[in-house]
FIDO-652437 format. One record per residue (C-alpha): x, y, z; residue in three letters. Coordinates in pm, whole numbers, plus 50000, padded with zeros to 5 digits. Last residue first. Layout:
N
xx;yy;zz;base
X;Y;Z;ALA
...
END
This chain:
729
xx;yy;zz;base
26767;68093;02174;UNK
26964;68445;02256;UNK
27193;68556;02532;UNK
27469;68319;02529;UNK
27474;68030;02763;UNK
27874;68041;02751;UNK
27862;68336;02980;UNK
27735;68158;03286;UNK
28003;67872;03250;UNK
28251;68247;03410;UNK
27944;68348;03689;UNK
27938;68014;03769;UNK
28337;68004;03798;UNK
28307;68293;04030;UNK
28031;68186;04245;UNK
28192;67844;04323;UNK
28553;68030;04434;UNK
28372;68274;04645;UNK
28174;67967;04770;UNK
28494;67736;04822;UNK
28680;68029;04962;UNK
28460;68063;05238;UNK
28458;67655;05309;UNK
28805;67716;05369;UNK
28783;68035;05561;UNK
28554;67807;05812;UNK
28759;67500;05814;UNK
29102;67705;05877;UNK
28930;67921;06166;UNK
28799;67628;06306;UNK
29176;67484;06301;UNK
29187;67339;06729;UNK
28793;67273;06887;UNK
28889;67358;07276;UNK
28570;67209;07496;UNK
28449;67330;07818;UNK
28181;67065;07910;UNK
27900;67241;08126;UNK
27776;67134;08477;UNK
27598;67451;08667;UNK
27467;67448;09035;UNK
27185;67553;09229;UNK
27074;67749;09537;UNK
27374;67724;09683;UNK
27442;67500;09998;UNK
27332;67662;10341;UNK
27196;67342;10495;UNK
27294;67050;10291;UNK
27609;66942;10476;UNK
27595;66979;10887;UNK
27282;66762;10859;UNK
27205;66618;10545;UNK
26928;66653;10344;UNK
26701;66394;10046;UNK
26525;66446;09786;UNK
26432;66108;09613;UNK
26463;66075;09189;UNK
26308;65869;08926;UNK
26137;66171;08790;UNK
25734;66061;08844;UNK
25867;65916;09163;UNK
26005;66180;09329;UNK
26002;66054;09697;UNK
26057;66281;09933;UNK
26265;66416;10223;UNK
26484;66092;10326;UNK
26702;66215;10605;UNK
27063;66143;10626;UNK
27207;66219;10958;UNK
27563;66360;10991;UNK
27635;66358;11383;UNK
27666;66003;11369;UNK
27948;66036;11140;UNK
28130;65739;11283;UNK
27993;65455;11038;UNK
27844;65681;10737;UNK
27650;65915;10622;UNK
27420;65840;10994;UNK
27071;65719;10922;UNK
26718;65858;10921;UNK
26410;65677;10952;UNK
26122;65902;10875;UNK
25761;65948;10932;UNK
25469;66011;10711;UNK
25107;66006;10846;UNK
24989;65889;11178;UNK
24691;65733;10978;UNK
24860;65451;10897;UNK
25208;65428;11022;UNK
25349;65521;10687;UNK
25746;65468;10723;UNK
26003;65686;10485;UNK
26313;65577;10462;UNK
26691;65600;10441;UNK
26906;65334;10320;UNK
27334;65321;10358;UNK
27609;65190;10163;UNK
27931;65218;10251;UNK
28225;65294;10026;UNK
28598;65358;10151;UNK
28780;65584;09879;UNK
28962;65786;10146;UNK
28825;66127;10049;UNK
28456;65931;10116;UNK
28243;65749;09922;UNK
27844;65703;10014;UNK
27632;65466;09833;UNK
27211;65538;09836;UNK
26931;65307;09873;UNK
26639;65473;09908;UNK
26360;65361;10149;UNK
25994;65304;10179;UNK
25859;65153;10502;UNK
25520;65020;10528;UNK
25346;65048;10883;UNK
24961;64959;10911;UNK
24992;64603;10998;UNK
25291;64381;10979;UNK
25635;64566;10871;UNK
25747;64619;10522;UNK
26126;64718;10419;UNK
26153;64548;10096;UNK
26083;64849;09877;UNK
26440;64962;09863;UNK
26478;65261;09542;UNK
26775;65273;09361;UNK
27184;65350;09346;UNK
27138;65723;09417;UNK
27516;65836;09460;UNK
27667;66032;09775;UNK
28038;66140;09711;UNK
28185;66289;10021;UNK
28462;66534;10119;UNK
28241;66818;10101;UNK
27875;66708;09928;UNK
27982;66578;09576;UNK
27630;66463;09396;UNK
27596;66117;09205;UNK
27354;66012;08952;UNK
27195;65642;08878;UNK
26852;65790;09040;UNK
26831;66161;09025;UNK
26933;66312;09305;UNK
26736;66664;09464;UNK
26911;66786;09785;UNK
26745;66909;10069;UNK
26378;67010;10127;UNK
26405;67338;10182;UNK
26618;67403;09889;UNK
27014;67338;09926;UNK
27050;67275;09532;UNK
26900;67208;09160;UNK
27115;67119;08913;UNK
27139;67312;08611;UNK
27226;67097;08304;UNK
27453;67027;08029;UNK
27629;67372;07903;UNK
27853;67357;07611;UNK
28107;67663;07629;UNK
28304;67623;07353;UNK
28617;67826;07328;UNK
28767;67810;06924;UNK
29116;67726;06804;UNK
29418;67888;06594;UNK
29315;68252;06636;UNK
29079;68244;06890;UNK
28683;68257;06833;UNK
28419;68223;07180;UNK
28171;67997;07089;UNK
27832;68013;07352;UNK
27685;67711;07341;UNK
27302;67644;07300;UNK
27128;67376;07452;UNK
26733;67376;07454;UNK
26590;67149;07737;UNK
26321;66877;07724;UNK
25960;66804;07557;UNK
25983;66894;07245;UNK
25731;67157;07208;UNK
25748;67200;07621;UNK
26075;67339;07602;UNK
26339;67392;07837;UNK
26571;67651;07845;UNK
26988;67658;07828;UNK
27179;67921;07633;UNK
27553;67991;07664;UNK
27565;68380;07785;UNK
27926;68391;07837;UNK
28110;68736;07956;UNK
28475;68878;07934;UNK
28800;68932;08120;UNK
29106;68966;08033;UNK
29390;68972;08229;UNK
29470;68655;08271;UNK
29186;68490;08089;UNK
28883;68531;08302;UNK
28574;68415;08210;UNK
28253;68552;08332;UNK
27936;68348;08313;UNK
27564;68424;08292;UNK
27302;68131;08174;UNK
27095;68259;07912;UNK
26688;68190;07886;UNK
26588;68157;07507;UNK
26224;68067;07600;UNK
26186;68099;08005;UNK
26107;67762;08102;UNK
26411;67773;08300;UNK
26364;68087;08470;UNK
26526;68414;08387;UNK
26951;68539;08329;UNK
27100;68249;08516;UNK
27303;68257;08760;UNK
27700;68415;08825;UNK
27885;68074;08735;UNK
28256;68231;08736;UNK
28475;68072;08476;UNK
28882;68084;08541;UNK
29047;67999;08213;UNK
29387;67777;08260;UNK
29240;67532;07969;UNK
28956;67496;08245;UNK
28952;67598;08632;UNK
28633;67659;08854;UNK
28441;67969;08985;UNK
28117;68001;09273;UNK
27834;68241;09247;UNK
27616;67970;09188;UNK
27810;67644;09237;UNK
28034;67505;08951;UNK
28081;67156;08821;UNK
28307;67159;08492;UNK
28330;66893;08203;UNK
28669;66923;08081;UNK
28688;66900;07657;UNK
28904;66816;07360;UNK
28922;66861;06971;UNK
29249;66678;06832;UNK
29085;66483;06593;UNK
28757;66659;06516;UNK
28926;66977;06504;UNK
29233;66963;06339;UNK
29115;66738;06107;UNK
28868;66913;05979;UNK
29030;67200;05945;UNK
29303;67011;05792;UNK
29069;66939;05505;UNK
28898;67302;05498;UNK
29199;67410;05434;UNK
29273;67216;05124;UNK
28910;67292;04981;UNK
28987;67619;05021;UNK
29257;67611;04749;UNK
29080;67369;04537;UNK
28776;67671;04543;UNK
28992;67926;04495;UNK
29201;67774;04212;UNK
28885;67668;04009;UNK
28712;68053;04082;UNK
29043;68203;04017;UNK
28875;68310;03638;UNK
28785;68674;03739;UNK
29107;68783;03874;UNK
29255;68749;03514;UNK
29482;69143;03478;UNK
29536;69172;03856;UNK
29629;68840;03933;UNK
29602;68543;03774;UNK
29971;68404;03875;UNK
29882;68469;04188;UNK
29624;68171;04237;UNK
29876;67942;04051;UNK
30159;68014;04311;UNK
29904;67954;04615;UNK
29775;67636;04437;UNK
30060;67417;04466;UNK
30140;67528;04811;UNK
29776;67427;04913;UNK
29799;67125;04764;UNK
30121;66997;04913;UNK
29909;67117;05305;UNK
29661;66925;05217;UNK
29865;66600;05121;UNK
30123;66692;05412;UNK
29823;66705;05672;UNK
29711;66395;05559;UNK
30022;66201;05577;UNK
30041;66347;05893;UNK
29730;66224;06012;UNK
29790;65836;05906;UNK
30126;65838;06048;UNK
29979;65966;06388;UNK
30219;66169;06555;UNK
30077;66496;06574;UNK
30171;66682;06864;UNK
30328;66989;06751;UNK
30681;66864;06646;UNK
30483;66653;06422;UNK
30276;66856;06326;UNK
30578;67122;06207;UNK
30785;66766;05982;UNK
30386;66793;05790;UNK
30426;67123;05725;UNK
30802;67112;05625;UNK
30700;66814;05416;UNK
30445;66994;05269;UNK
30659;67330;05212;UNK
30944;67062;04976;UNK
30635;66904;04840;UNK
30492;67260;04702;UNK
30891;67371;04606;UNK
30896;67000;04414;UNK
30624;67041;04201;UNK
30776;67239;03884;UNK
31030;66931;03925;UNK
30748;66661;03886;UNK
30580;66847;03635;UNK
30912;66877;03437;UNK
30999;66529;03461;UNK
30625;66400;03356;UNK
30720;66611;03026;UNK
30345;66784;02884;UNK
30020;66651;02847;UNK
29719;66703;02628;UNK
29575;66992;02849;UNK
29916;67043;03067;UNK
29963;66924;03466;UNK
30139;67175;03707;UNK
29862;67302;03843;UNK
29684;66961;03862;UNK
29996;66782;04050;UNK
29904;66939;04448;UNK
29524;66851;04351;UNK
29611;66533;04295;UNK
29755;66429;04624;UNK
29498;66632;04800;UNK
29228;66354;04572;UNK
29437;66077;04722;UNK
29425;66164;05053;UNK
29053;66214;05049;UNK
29010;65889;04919;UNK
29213;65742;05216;UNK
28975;65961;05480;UNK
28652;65872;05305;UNK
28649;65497;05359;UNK
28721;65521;05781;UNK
28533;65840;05869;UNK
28189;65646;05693;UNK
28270;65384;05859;UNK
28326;65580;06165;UNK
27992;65742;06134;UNK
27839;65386;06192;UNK
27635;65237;05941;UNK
27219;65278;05987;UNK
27043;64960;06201;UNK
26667;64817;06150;UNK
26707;64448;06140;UNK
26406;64239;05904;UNK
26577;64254;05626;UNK
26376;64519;05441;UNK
26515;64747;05765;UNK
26863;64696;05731;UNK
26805;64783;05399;UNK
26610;65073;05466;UNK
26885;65200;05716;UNK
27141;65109;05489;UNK
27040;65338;05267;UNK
27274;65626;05389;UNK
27559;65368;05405;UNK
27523;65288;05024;UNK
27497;65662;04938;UNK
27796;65800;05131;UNK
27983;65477;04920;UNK
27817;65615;04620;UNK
27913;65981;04677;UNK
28263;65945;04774;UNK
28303;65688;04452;UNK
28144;65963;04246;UNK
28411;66236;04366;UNK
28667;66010;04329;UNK
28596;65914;03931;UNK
28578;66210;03897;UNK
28904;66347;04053;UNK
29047;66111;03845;UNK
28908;66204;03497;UNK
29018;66593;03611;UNK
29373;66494;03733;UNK
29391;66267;03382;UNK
29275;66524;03163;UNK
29524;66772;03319;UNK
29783;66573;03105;UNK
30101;66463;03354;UNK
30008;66109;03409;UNK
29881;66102;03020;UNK
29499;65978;02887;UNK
29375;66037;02533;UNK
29071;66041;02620;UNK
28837;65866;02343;UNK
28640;66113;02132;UNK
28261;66119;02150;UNK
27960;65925;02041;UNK
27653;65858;02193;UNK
27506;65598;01995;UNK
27534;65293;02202;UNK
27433;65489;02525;UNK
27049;65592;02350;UNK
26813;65329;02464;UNK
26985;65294;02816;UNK
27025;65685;02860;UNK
26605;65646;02751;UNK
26548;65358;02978;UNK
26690;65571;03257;UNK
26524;65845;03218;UNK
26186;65697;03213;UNK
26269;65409;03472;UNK
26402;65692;03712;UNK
26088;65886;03654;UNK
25877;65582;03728;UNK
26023;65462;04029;UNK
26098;65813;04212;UNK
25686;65964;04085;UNK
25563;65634;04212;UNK
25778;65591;04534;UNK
25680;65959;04617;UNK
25310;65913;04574;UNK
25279;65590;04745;UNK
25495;65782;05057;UNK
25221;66045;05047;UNK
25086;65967;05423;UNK
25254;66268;05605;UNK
25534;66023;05724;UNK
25735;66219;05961;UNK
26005;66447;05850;UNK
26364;66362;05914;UNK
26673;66612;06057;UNK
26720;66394;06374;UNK
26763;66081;06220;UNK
26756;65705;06260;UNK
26414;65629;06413;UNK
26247;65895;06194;UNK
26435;65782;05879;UNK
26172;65599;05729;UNK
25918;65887;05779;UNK
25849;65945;05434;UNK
25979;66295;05371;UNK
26361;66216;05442;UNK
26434;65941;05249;UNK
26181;66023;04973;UNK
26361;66362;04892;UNK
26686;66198;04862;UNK
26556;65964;04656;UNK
26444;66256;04410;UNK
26730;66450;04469;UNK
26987;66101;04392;UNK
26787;66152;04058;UNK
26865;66445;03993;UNK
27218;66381;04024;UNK
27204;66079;03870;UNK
27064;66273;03539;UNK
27352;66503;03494;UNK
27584;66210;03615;UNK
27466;65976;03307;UNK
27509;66270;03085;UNK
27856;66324;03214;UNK
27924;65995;03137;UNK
27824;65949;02769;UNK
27935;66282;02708;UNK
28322;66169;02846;UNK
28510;66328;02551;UNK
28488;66648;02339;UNK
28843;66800;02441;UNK
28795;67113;02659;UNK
28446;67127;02696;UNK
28428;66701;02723;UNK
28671;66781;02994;UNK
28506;67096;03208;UNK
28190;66877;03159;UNK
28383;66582;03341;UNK
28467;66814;03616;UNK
28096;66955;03641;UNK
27977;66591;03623;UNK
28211;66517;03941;UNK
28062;66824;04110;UNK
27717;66722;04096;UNK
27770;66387;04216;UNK
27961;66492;04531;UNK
27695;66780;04593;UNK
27453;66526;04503;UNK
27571;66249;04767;UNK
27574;66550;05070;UNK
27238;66658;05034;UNK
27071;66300;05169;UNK
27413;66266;05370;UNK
27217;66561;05599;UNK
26937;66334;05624;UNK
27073;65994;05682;UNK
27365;66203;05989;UNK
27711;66171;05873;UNK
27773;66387;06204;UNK
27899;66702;06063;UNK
27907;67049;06231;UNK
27843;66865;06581;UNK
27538;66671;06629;UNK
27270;66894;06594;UNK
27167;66827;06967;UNK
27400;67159;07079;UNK
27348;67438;06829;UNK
27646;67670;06668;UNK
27804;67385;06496;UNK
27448;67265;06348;UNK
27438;67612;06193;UNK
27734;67600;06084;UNK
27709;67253;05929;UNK
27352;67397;05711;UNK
27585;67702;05603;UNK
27821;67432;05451;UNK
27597;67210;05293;UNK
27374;67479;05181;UNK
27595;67676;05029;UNK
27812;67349;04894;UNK
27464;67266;04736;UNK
27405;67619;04611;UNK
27721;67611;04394;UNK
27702;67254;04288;UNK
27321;67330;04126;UNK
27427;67676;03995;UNK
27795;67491;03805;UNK
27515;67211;03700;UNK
27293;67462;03562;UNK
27588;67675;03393;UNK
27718;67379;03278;UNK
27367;67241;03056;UNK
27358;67493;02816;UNK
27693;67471;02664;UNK
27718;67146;02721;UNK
27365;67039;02536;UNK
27452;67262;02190;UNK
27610;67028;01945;UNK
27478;66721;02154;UNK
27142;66570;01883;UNK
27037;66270;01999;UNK
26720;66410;01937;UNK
26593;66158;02281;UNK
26957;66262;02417;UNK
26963;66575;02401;UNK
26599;66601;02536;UNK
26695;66410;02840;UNK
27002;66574;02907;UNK
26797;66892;02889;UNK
26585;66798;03107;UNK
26842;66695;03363;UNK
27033;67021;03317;UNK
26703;67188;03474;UNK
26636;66934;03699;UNK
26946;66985;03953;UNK
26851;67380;03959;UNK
26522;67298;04166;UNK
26766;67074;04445;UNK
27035;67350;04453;UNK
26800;67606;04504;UNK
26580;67411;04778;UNK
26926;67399;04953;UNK
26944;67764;04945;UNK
26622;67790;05049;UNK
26670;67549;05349;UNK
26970;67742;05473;UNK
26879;68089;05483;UNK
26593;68199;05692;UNK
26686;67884;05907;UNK
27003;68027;05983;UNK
26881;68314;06201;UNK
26791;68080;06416;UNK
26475;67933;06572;UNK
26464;67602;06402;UNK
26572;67419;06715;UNK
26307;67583;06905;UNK
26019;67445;06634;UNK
25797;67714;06568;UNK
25503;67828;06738;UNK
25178;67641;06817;UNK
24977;67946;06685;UNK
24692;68154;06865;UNK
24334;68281;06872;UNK
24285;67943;06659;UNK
24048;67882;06359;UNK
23764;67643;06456;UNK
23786;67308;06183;UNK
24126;67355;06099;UNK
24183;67535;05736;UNK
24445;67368;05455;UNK
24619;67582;05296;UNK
24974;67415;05289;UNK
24783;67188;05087;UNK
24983;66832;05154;UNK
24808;66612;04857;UNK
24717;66910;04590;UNK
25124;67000;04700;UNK
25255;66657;04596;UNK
25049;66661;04271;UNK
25164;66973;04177;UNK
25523;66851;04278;UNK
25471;66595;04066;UNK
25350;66777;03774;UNK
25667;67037;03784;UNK
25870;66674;03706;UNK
25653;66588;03408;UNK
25707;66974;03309;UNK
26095;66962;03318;UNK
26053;66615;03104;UNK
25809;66820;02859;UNK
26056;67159;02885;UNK
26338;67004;02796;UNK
26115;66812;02480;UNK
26012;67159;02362;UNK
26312;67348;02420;UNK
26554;67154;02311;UNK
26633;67307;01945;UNK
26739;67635;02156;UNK
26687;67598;02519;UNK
26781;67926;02600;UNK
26450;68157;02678;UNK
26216;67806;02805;UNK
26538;67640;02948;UNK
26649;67960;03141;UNK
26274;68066;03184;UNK
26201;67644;03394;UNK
26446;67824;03672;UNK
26170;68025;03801;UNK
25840;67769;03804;UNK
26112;67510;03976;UNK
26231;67768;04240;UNK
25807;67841;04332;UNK
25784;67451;04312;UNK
26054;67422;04559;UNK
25919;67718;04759;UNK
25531;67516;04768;UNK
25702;67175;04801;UNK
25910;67337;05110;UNK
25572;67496;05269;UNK
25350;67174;05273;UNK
25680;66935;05398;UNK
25784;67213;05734;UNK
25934;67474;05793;UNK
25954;67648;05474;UNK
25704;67918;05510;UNK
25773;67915;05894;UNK
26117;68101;05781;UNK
25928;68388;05696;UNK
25748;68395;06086;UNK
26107;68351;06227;UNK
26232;68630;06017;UNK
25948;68889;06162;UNK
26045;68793;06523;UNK
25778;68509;06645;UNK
25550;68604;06981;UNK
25204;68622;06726;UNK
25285;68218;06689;UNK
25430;68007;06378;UNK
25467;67652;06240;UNK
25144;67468;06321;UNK
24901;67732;06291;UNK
25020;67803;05945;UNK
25028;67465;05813;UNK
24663;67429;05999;UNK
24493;67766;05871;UNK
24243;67935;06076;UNK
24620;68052;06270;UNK
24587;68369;05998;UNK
24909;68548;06185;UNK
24904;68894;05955;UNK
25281;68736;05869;UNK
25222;68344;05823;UNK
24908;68460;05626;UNK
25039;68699;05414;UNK
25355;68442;05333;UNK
25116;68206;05243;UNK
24950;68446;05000;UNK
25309;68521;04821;UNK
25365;68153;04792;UNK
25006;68108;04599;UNK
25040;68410;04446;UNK
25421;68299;04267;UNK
25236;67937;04257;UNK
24964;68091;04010;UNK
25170;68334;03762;UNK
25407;68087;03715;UNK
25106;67821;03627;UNK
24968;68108;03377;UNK
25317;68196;03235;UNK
25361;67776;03188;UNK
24999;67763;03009;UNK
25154;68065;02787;UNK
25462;67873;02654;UNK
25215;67578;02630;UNK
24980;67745;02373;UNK
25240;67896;02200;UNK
25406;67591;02126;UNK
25092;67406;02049;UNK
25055;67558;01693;UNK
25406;67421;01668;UNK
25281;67034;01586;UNK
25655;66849;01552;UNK
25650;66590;01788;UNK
25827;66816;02027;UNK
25535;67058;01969;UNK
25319;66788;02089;UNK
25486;66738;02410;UNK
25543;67107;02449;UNK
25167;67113;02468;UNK
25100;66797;02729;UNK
25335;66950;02971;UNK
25195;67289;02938;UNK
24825;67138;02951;UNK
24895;66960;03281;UNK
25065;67279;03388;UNK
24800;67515;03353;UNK
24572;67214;03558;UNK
24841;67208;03795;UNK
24884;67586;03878;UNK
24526;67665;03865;UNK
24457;67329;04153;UNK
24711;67524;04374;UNK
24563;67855;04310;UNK
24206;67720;04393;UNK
24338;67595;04718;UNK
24519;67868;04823;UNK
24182;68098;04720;UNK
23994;67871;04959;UNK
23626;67990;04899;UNK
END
């Protein structure tokens, strides 16, 4: 018996009758309320086992189990065989519907009069993933259990992928829970209570989204073939859009707190949200990213269950926003320049337009692809439509301290903001001096840095006696250094690709780094390659990581980062070229190698030289460059003279240098490369040689404490819309 299995089919059978009982207790038969209630216990009960037997089975290293097999191996540290849980599709429906079964207690405890129906739509959406996990069992058994697993993924194997994915998972379960209620509000049309429940949800769901944004561009930073800490990559955009979305309905839910306006909208955004999850989750589970994406899951063949459950739950809540928008009443916004109702309404308005022009690129692959041309929008698109909007919303973040709930004297705001504009222009009059001299940047940098003088003064205005409500001030005031963060070090990031011979040293940003070997062999997992860096005086040591990787077929890249004050060391490494073996020099055709004063390239293989009879000749073509810049080109061979065996027709380097014979050593087909030594210049050579780009990455620090003072800033104004909940239905 397949106890998974059973558990799985347990858990969607209890909540098949869950979703049908609140259904009829919404339509006014209580007797089922207790029924359901319980049929919801029964299906927590059964995905809490289910996830803790997977877990058993990833740890005690049960590899008679496919999911299990695939994602983990008996070599695995104890957090790499946790984070196999969620490595793949089967184990991230099983934690989302673990988060789902957990956060359904805050509607089922709180929901007051929207309990029932909140708890039917949250139950339709618990069915799918039922459904989803009955499809992809992450306990399904292979046909002869295995002594030993595949392993996981190389790129996965950080300490980061313990964290990131369930705090993304978080973000995505919490998204539903003010969706339900939404959708119950609106179907009683009944508001007096849906705010108050619904911001603490949409304050979690923001919360863990910038978590997992964030983390997930650390990690990324911290691993070559990532892309960088943001590369507008499908799948990462996929979390980015309901972050945006998210926190524009928080803003507008700060409003209609405040004053009783914008319900219509921030119900629409409550349900977008979820929605944008739900297509989110489709673009990267069914496969029609794979040729556009490094993040995206193959096609597991449940794309006709995704489309469904994405078409028809849209249509459901949709039609019902549609069915109720005439009736949903609120005050109109009485809108001033200097009211704080007009920074919030704006900054919503930005936020969503972020989100939907994010969006439009990010399906622009399936577009492209409907259309009969498969292409995704280039990042600098992206770069190009963001950067203005971004501006804007710095702009208004610098006035928003100074602006007044119902409005107040544009001349006073103005004058309350002139210290903050008088520091931003000094800022701004610094970059240039600096370097910066792109009107565009600087107008930027005096944006970011006018907010973050605006906010500094409100920040200590809080403190000791009001500490606890910052979490608006914190997070704005990261948010500004995060922007020239990101500025800093995308625009004005630069790097020197070095060539260093074992044992040898070579100059970069006036650092002298001594290639010293490599700590094991290449196909060693996690192999380090040793370097000492010298900075005057100081002196310490690089282990940047390169190994290859059968699993996906080439070499592992990690840098090592070493953290200045204003700008981070990256040590990048590229590849380790072999050198002065027995056999001569390896070149790889369309590469060049510097031998002494000479730069020999592999142009191609010559496969014209054929003589009649028994003798072929086969030759490389190869272009020499010396100190001079004078270019000849010369061809080595190798003749077959039948059953003589291999011979060779060597060549001087070039005219003069008879004395300098190039021999043809081999023929590497199967790599597109020849091997090849010179006389007087291979012998003796090192045994191999390291390129790596050097790269100086200016305002890390900035981006990183910015995006720390986001969190601290999102956790403390959760933990403030927490208390409005109340602690009784």
């Amino acid at each position: 018996m397949n106890i998974g299995i059973l558990l799985i089919v347990l858990a969607s059978v209890s909540m098949l009758v869950c979703t049908a009982g609140f259904f009829m207790a919404a339509r006014g038969y209580g007797r089922f309320f207790d029924l359901a209630r319980k049929s919801y216990s029964y299906f927590t009960g059964a995905i809490i086992a289910a996830s803790i037997l997977l877990f058993y089975y990833f740890l005690s290293g049960d590899y008679s189990y496919k999911y299990v097999y695939d994602y983990s191996s008996s070599d695995l540290p104890l957090g790499y065989l946790i984070s196999g849980f969620w490595a793949g599709q089967q184990g991230t429906y099983l934690l989302w519907s673990l988060l789902l079964a957990v956060m359904g207690y805050f509607i089922l405890h709180r929901g007051k009069q929207y309990t029932s129906l909140a708890m039917f739509f949250y139950g339709v959406i618990n069915l799918f993933y039922c459904v989803m996990l009955l499809a992809l069992s992450p306990f399904e058994k292979l046909a002869i259990a295995q002594p030993e697993g595949a392993g996981l993924n190389p790129l996965l194997q950080d300490p980061w992928m313990v964290i990131h994915p369930p705090i993304i998972f978080i973000g995505y379960a919490a998204a539903a829970v003010p969706c339900a209620i939404a959708l119950a509000a609106m179907v009683r049309n009944d508001y007096r209570d849906w705010l108050r429940l619904a911001i603490a949800p949409v304050a979690l769901t923001a919360l863990a989204l910038a978590a997992g944004n964030i983390l997930g561009g650390f990690w990324a930073y911290k691993t070559l073939g990532w892309g960088g800490y943001w590369a507008w990559d499908p799948v990462e955009n996929s979390s980015f859009i309901p972050w945006m979305i998210v926190l524009a309905s928080l803003h507008g839910l700060i409003i209609e707190r405040k004053c009783e306006a914008l319900r219509k909208t921030n119900l629409f955004l409550v349900l977008f949200t979820f929605l944008l999850v739900v297509y989110g989750t489709f673009l990267t589970r069914s496969g029609v990213l794979a040729d556009f994406s490094v993040h995206s899951f193959v096609d597991l063949g449940v794309n006709n269950i995704l489309i469904g459950f994405m078409v028809g739950f849209s249509a459901l809540a949709l039609g019902i926003f549609a069915f109720r928008a005439a009736r949903i009443k609120s005050p109109a916004l009485l809108l001033r320049f200097s009211s704080r109702e007009f920074g919030l309404l704006l900054s919503v308005w930005l936020l969503l337009l972020i989100g939907l022009v994010v969006l439009a690129g990010t399906s622009w692959p399936l577009i492209s692809t409907a259309m009969g041309k498969p292409g995704t929008v280039d990042t600098v698109i992206y770069t190009r439509l963001s950067f203005p909007l971004t501006i804007v919303i710095g702009l208004f973040l610098g006035f928003i301290p100074f602006m007044l709930w119902g409005g107040g004297s544009n001349r006073k705001m103005f004058r309350q903001a002139v210290p903050a504009f008088v520091a931003a222009l000094i800022i701004a009059v610094i970059a240039w001096f600096v370097g910066v001299k792109n009107i565009s940047y600087l107008l930027y940098i005096f944006t970011a840095a006018f907010a973050f003088s605006a906010q500094v003064p409100q920040l200590v205005r809080y403190f000791p006696d009001r500490w606890h409500k910052t979490g608006p001030t914190l997070a704005h005031l990261g948010f500004t250094l995060m922007l020239i963060g990101i500025l800093g070090s995308s625009a004005y990031s630069t790097g020197q690709k070095v060539i260093i011979d074992r044992y040898s040293s070579d100059d970069a940003y006036g650092l002298d780094i001594k290639y010293l070997g490599i700590a094991s062999e290449l196909t060693t997992p996690n192999n380090e390659i040793i370097l000492s860096v010298t900075d005057g005086d100081d002196e310490f040591e690089a282990r940047p990581r390169l190994f290859w990787t059968d699993r996906m077929g080439g070499f592992m890249k990690k840098p090592h980062i070493e953290r200045y004050l204003l700008y981070d060391l990256y040590l990048a490494p590229e590849q380790i070229e072999d050198r002065g073996n027995d056999e001569g020099i390896k070149l790889i055709r369309g590469d060049s190698v510097a031998l002494g004063e000479y730069m020999i390239g592999f142009v191609d293989y010559d496969q014209a030289g054929h003589e009649a009879g028994a003798v072929s000749n086969f030759g490389a073509i190869l272009n020499v460059t010396d100190s001079s810049g004078r270019t000849e080109t010369i061809t080595p061979a190798l003749t077959m003279r039948g059953s003589d065996g291999f011979g060779h027709i060597d060549v001087p380097l070039m005219t003069g240098l008879e004395d300098n014979v190039v021999r043809l050593e081999k023929i590497l087909a199967d790599e597109a490369a020849i091997s090849i030594s010179i006389a007087g210049l291979t012998s003796g050579l090192p045994k191999d040689r390291l390129i790596m780009e050097v790269s100086q990455k200016p305002t890390m620090n900035l981006l990183w404490g910015g995006t720390f003072l986001i969190l601290l800033g999102g956790l403390l104004s959760l933990a403030n819309h927490w208390k409005l909940v109340g602690l009784k239905r």
